[in-house]
DRENMAR-516286 format. One record per residue: x, y, z of N, C-alpha, C, O in turn; residue in three letters. Coordinates in pm, whole numbers, plus 50000, padded with zeros to 5 digits. Layout:
XYZXYZXYZXYZALA...
REM end
This chain:
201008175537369201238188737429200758188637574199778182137610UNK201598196937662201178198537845199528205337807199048213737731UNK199118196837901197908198037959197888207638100198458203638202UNK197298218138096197278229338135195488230238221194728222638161UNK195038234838297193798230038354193848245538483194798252038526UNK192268246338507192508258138629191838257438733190608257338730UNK192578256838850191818253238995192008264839096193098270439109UNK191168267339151190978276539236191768291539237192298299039318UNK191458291039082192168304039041193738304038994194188314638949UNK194458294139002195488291438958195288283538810194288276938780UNK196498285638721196948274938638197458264838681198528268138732UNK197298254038691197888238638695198478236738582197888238338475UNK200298231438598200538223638484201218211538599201808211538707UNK200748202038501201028184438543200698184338700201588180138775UNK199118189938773198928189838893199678194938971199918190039081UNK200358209638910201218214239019200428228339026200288233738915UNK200018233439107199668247339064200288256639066200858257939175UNK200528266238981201158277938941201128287139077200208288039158UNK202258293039079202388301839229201498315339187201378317939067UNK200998322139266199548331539267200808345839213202028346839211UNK199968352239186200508367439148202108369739232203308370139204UNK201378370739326202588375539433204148371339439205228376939425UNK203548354939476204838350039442205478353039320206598358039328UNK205018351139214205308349139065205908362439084206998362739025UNK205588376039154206668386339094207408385539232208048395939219UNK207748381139346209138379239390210408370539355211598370939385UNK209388360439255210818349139157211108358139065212288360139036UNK210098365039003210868370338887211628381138936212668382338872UNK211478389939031212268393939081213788393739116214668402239108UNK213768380639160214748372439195216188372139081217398373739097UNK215338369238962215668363438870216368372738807217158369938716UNK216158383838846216928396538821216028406138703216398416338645UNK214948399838694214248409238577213778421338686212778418738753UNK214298431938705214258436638810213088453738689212538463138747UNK213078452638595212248462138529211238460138480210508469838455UNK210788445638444209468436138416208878441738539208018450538544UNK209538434438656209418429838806208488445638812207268445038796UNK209078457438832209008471638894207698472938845206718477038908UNK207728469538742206138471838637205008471138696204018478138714UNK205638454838739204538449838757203738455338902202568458138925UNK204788455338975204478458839094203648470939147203008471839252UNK203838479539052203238490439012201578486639034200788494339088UNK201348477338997199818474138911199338468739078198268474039107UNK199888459239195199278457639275198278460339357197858471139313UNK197608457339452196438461439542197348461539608198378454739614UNK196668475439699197708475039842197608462539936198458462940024UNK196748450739940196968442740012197768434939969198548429540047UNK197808431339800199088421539769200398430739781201348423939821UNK200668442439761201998447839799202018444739961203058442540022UNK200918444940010201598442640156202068429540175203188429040227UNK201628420540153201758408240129203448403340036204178393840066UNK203608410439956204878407439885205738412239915206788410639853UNK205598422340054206518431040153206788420040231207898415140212UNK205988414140324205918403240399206678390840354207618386240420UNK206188385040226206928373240175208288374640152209168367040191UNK208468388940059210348394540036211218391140223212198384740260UNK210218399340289211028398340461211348384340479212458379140471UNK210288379340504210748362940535211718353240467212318344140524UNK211788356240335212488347640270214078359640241214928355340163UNK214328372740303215698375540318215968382740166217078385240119UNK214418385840093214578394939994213848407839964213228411539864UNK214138414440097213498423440127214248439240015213618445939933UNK215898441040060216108448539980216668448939872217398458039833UNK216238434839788215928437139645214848439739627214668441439506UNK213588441739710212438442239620212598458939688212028466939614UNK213038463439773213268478739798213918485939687213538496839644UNK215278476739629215668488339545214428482939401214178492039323UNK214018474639384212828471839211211658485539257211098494039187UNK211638482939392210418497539401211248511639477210708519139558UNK212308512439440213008527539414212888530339626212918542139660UNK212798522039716212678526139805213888528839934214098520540022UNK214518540439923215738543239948216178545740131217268544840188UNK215108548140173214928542840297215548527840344216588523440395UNK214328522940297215218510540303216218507340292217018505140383UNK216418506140154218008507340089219278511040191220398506140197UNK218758520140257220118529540337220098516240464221108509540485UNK219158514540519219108504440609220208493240604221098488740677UNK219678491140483220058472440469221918476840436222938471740483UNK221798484340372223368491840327224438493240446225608489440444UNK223698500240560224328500540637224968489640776225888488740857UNK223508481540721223418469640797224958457640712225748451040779UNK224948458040609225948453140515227268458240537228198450340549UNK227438470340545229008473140621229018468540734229828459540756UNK228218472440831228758466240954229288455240953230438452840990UNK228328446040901228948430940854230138427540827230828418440872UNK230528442240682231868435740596232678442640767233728436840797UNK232298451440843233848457040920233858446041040234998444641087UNK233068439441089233288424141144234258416841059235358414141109UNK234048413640954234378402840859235518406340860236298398240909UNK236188421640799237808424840769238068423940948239078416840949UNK237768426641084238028423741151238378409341182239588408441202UNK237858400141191238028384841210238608380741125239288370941156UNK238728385740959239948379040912241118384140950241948375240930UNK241648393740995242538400541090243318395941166244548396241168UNK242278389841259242698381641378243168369941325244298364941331UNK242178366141273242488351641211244488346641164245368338741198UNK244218358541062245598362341015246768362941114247568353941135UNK246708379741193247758377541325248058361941333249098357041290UNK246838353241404247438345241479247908328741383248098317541430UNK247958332441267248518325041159247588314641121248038304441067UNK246278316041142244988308541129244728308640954244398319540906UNK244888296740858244508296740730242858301740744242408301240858UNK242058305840650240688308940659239878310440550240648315540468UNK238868309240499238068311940412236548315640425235728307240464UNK236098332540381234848332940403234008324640313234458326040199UNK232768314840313232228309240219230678319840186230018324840277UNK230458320840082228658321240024228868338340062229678346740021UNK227608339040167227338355240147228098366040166227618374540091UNK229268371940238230068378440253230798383240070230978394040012UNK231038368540034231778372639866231138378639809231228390239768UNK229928366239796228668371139686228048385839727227308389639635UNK228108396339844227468401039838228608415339789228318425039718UNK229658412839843230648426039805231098424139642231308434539581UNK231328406739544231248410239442230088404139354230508398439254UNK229028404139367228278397839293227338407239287226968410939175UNK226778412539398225518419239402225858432739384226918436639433UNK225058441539314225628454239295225918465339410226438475639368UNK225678464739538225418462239627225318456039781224298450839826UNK226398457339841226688448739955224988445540034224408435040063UNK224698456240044223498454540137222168449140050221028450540095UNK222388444139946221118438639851220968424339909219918417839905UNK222418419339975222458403639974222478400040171223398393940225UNK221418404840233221568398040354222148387140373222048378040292UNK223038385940510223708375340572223008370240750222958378040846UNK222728360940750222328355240882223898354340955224408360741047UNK224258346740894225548345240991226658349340884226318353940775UNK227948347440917229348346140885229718332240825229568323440910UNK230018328940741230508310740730231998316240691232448325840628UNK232728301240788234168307940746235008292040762235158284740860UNK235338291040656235828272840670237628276740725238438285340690UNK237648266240820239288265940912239728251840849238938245540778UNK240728248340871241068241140807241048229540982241618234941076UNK240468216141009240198210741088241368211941205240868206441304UNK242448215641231244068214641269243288227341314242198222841348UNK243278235141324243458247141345241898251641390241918262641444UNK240548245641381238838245541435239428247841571239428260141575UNK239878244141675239768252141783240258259441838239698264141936UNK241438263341801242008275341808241148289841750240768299841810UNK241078287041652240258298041606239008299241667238468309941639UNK238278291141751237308292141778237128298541891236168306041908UNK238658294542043238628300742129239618314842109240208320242202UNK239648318941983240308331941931239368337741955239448345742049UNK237828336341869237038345041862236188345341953235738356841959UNK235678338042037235038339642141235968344842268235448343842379UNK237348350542260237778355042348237338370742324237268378542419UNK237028374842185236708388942175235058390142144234468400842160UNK234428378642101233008379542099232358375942200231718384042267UNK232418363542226231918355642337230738343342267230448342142148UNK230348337542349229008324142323228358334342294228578346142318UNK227078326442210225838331542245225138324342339225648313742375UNK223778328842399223248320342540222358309742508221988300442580UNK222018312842372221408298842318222208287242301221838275542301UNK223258291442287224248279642210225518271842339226008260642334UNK225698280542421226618275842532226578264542614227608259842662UNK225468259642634225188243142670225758236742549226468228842611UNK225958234542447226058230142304227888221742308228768230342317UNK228138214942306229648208242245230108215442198229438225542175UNK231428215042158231978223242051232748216741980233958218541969UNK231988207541918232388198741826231858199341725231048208541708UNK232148188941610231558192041463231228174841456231778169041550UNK230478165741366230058152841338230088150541128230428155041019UNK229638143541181229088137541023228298147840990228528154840891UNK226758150641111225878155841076226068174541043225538182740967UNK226878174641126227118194041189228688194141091229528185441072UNK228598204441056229728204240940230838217241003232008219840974UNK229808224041107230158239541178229858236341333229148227041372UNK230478245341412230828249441499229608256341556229058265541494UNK229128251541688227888263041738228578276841733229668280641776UNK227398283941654227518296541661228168307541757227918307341878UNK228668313241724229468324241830229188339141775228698342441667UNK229608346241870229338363741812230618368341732231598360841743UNK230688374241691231318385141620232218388841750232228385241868UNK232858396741681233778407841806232978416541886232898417542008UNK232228424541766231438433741845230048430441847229138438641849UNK229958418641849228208411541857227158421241735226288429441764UNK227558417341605226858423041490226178410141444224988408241420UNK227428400141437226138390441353227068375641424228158377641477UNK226368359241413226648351441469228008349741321228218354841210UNK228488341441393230008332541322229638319641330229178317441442UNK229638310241262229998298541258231468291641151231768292941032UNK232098284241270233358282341217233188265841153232788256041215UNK233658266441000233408250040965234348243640938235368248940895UNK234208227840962235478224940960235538214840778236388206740742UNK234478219040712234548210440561233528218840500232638224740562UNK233708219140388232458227140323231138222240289230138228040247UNK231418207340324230028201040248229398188940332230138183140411UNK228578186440323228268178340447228318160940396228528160440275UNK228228150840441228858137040411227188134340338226108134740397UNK227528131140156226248126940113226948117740031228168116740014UNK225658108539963226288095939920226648100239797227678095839747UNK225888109239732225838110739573227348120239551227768123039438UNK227828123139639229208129839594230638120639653231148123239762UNK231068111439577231998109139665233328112739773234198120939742UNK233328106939874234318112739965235738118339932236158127240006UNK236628113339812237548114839761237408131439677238248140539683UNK236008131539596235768145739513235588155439614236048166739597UNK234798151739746234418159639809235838170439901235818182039942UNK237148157539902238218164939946238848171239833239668179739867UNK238718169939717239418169939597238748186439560239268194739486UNK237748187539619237188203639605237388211039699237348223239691UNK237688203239825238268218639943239848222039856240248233639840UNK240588210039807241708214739788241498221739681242298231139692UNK241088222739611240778233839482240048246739534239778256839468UNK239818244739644239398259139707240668265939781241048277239751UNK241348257039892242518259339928243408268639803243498280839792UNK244068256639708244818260239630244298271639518244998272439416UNK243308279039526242548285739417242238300139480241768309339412UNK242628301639650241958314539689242238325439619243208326439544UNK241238335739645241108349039610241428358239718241578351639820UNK241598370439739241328381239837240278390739769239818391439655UNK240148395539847239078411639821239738419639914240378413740001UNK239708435639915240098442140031238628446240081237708450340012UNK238658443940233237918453740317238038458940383238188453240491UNK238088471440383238748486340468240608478840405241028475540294UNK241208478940535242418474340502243208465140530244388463040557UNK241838458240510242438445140513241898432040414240688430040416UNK242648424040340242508416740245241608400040313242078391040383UNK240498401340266239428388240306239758376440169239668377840047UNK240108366840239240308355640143238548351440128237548354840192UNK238728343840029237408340939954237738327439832238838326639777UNK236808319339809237018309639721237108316639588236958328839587UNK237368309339463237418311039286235728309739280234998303039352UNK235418318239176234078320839127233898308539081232788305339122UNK234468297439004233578283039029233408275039177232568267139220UNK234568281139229233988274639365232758275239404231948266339430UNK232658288939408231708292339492230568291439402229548294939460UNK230368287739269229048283939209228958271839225227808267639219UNK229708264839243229418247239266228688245639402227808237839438UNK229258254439458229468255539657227798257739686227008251739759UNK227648269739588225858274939585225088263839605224468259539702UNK225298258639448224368247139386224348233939470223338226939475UNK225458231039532225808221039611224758217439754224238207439802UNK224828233339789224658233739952222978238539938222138233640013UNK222578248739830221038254239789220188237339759219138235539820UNK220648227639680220278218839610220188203339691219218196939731UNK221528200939696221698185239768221658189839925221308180840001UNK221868199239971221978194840145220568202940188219958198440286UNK220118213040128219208223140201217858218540127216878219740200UNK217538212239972216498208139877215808219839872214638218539909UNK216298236539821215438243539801215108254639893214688266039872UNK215568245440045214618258040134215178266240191214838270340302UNK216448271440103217008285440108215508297940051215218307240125UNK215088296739977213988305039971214568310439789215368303839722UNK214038321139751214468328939617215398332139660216348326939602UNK215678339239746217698344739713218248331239651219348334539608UNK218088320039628219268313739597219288311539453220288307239395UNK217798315739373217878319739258218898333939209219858333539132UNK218418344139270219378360239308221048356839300221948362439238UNK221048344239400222498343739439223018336239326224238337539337UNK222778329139223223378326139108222908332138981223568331238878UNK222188335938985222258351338877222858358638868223438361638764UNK222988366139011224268381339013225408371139009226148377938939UNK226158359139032227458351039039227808353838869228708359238804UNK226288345438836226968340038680227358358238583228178359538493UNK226308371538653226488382438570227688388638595228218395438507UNK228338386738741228688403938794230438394938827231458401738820UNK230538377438865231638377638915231378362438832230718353438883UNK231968361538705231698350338617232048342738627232978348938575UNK232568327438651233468320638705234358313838598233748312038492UNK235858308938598236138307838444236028293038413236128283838495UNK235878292138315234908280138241235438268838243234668259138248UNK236478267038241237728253338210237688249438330237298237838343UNK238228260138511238068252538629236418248738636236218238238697UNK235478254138596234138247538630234208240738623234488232138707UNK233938239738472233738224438392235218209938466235298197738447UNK235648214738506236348204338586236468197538706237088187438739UNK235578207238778235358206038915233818198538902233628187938963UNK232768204338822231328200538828231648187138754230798178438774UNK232858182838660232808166038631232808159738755231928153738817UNK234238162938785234728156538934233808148839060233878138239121UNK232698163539058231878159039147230508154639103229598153839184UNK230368152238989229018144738915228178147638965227498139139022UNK227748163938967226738169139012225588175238898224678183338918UNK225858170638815224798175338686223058175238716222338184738686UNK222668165138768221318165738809220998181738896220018188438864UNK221818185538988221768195439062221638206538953220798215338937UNK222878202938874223068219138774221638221438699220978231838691UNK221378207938645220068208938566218858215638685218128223938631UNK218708214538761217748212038861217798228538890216798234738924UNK218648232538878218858250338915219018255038766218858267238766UNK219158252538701218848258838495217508260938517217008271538481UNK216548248638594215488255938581214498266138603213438270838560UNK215308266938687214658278138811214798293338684213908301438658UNK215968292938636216698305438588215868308538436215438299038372UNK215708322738389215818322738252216138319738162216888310738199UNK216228319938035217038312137940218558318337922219478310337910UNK218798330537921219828333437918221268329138063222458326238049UNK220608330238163221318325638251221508308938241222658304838229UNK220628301338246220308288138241221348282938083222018272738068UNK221148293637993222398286437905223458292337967224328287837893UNK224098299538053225428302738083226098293538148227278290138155UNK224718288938214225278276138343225758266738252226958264838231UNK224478258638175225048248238113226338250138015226738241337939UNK226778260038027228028265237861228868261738006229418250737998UNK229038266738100230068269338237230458254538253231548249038235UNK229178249138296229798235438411229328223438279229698212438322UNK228738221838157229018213138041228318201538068228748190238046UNK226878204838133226018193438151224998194738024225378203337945UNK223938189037992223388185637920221718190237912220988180337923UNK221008202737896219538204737950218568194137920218358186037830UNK218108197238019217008184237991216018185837889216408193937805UNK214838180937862213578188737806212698199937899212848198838021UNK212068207437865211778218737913210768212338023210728219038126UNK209838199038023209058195038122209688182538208208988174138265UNK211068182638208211528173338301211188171838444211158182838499UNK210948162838516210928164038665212328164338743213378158338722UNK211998172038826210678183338864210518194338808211528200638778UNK209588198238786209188207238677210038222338696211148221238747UNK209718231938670210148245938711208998250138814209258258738898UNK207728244038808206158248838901206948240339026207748248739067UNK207108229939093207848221839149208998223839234209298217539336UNK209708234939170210888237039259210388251239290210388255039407UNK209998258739196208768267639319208408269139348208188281239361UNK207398256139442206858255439498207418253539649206918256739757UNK208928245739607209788243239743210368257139751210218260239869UNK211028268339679210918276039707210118288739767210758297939817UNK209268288939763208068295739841207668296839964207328306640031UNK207828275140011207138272640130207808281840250209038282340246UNK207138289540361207508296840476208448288040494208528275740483UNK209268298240529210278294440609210288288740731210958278440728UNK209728291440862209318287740964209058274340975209288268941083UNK208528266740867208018254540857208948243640785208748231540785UNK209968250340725210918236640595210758225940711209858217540713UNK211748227540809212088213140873211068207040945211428197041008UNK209828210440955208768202341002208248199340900207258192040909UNK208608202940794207558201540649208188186840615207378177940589UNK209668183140614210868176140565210568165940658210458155240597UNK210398164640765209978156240877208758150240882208598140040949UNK207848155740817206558151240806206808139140634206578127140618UNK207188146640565207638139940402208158127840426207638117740379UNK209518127340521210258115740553209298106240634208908096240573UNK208928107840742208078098740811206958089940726206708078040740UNK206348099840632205118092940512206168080340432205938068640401UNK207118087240419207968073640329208498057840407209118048640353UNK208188058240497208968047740586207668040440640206538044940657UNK208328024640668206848018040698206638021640859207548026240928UNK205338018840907204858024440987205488015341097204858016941202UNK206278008341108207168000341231208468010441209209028011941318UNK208938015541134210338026441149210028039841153210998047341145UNK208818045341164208318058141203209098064241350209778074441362UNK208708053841454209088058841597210108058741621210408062941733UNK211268053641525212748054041529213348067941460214288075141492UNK212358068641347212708078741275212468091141356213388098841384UNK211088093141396211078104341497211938106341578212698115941564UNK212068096941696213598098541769214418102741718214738110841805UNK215018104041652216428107141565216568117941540217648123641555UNK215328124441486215038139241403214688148141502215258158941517UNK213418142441597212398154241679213148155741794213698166141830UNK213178141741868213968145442033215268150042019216208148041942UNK214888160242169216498162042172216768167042284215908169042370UNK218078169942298219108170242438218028179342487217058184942435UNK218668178742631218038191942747218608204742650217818212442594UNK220058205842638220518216442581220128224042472220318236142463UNK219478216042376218678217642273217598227242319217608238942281UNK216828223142387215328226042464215708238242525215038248542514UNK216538237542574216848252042683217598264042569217368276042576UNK218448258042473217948267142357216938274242281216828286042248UNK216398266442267214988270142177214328283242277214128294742239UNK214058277642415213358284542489214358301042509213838311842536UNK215508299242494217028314542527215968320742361215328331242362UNK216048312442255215728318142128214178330742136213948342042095UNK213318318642227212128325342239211938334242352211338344942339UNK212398330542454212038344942565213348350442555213258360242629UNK214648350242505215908357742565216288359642693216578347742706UNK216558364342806217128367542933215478368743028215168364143138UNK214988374242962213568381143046212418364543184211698364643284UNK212938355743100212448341143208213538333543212214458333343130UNK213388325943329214508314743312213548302543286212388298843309UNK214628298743228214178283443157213998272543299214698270543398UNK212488266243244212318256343334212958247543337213848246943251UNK212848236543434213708224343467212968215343446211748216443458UNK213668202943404213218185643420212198184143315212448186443197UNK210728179343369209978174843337209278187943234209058186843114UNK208988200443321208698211443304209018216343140208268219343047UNK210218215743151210978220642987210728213842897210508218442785UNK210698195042941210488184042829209068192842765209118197842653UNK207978193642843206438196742848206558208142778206038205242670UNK206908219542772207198231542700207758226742544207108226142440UNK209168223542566209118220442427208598212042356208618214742236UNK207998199742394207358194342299205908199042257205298196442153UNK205588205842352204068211442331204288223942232203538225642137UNK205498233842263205658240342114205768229741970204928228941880UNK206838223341980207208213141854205618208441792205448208941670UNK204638204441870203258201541858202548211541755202148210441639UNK202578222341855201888232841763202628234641666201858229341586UNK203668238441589204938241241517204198230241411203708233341303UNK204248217641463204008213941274202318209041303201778201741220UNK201908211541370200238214041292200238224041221199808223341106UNK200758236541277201088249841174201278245941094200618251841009UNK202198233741024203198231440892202228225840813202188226340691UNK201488220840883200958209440815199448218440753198878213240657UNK198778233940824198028238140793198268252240683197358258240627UNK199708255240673200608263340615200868259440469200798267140373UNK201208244840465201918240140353200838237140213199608236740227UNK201268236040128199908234140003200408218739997201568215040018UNK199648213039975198948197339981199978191439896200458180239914UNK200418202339767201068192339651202638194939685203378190639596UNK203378201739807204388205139837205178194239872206408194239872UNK204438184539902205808168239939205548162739829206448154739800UNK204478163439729204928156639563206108160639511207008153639465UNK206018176939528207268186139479208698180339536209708175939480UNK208338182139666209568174939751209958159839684211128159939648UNK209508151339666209778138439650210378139239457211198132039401UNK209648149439409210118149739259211628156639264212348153539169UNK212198165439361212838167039361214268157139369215168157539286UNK214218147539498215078136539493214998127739439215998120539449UNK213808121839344213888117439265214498121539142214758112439064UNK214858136439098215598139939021217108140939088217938142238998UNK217478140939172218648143039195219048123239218220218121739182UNK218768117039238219178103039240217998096539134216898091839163UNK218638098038998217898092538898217998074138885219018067338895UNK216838070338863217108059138885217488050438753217798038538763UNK
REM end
């Protein structure tokens, strides 16, 4: 039987420690137990409600935990903040349309008009909208003829790689939220082959949906698409550090917009992504977690498989602010200490354009960005501080977690 042990006020199982109060009711939250959740919340100190106000903000689950605590203020906020969105969105597919541009919104836009009860429950950072590669720049100088650059991003190419799957960001029409235009849905990994990986845009192609918004019809992928698409992009390309919405975001999928079972299960063979599926069953309750496995026809593991369920919430948790210095620090520990300074190069440095971004991100218009030597010195002296932060932020057992993770996804 698991050996269970208690350190510094936490439960430990298998040296992972159990996430503290707080967290524990923004997953369950998540998870959609949204009347457990309310209960509980009830019972807090005002410093941990402040605190689980704080954690919901950062991790982009702010108004779900507004509507679990009845707070309608809010609510109206985020609501309204959510149309604006969808009247961008029916706008740009619009255009798109006129000018005979194929298009597809991917992830939050669908999920949030049919999945969530609620448009405004499911914040969106940006727009994702896959073009079909023939047609990436046209559409791109479509929309920046009515949005424009943003000033962070306008030094930037406007190209796409192996690595960049999208288009630097651009505005909206009426500068509501950024756009990024992609030219593939998934980014080049070994564990999916190149052949499945085209073999699923065309099943997205050939499978679209519409929705109407206002009056106009938004194409959108098939509800297995877009659960593979989740699991795909939450799991193998991001490892987690989408935060809890990406628990949220396949809960309300599998309740509110079900996907039908025969294309799953045909698409999740195709792309021999079962480790992933398993790897997100766990996150979920039992009832959801068997829907998945009944859907896409993988196999559950035992209930203490690695990485555990403590394990992947632990990668879920970590601040946001910190994933990619956290991921950078993990990778460097793995490599011998003669491929460290190569590895850094690759990851940390970067263009002037880069640098003079970061700095548009942090002051906006109000300074101009230094030159030459000046800017190198600025940004690396932020990047400096940035992951000592990470490194004083992060809990100690968070790159075990990390490493159990790809070790479950490339089983050996």
């Amino acid at each position: 039987m698991q050996q269970a042990q208690r350190s510094n006020g936490l439960i430990q199982q298998n040296g992972i420690p159990a996430l503290d109060q707080v967290e524990t009711l923004l997953i369950d939250l998540m998870r959609a137990a949204e009347g457990g959740a309310s209960r509980q919340i009830a019972t807090l100190s005002a410093s941990d409600l402040s605190r689980l106000r704080v954690i919901a903000q950062a991790h982009r689950c702010g108004p779900l935990l507004a509507r679990a605590m009845d707070n309608n203020a809010v609510l109206a906020r985020a609501q309204q903040r959510g149309l604006a969105v969808a009247r961008e969105a029916a706008r740009i597919s619009y255009l798109l349309t006129e000018a005979g541009i194929a298009h597809c919104f991917l992830k939050g836009l669908a999920l949030a008009h049919l999945a969530y009860p609620l448009p405004g429950l499911r914040p969106m950072r940006d727009l994702d909208i896959l073009i079909a590669p023939t047609d990436l720049a046209r559409a791109h100088a479509l929309l920046v003829s009515k949005g424009g650059t943003m000033a962070q991003f306008a030094d930037r190419p406007v190209l796409t790689s192996d690595a960049a799957k999208h288009l630097p960001p651009i505005h909206s029409p009426d500068q509501i939220i950024p756009v990024e235009l992609h030219d593939r849905m998934l980014s080049a990994d070994d564990r999916i082959p190149p052949g499945a990986r085209q073999a699923f845009e065309t099943a997205l192609w050939s499978g679209l949906r519409h929705f109407p918004l206002g009056r106009t019809d938004v194409p959108i992928p098939s509800s297995a698409v877009m659960l593979l698409h989740l699991v795909l992009h939450g799991v193998h390309e991001h490892e987690l550090d989408l935060g809890p919405l990406y628990i949220a975001d396949i809960v309300y999928l599998l309740r509110y917009d079900p996907p039908n079972r025969s294309e799953t299960r045909a698409l999740a063979s195709l792309l021999s992504m079962d480790s992933a599926l398993k790897i997100t069953a766990r996150l979920l309750n039992p009832p959801e977690a068997a829907r998945l496995a009944d859907l896409t026809g993988f196999v559950p593991d035992a209930s203490q498989a690695r990485p555990t369920r403590e394990e992947l919430q632990t990668l879920l948790t970590l601040p946001p602010e910190g994933r990619t210095d956290f991921k950078l620090q993990v990778d460097l520990a793995q490599v011998p200490v003669h491929g460290r300074a190569g590895l850094f190069l690759r990851r940390a440095v970067k263009q002037p354009t880069v640098m003079r971004a970061r700095w548009i991100e942090r002051h906006g218009g109000r300074r101009r960005a230094p030159r030459g030597l000046a800017l190198v010195a600025w940004f690396y002296g932020l990047r400096l501080r940035q992951m000592l932060k990470t490194t004083r932020s992060t809990p100690p057992h968070a790159r075990a977690a990390l490493l159990a993770l790809r070790d479950g996804l490339d089983p050996r």
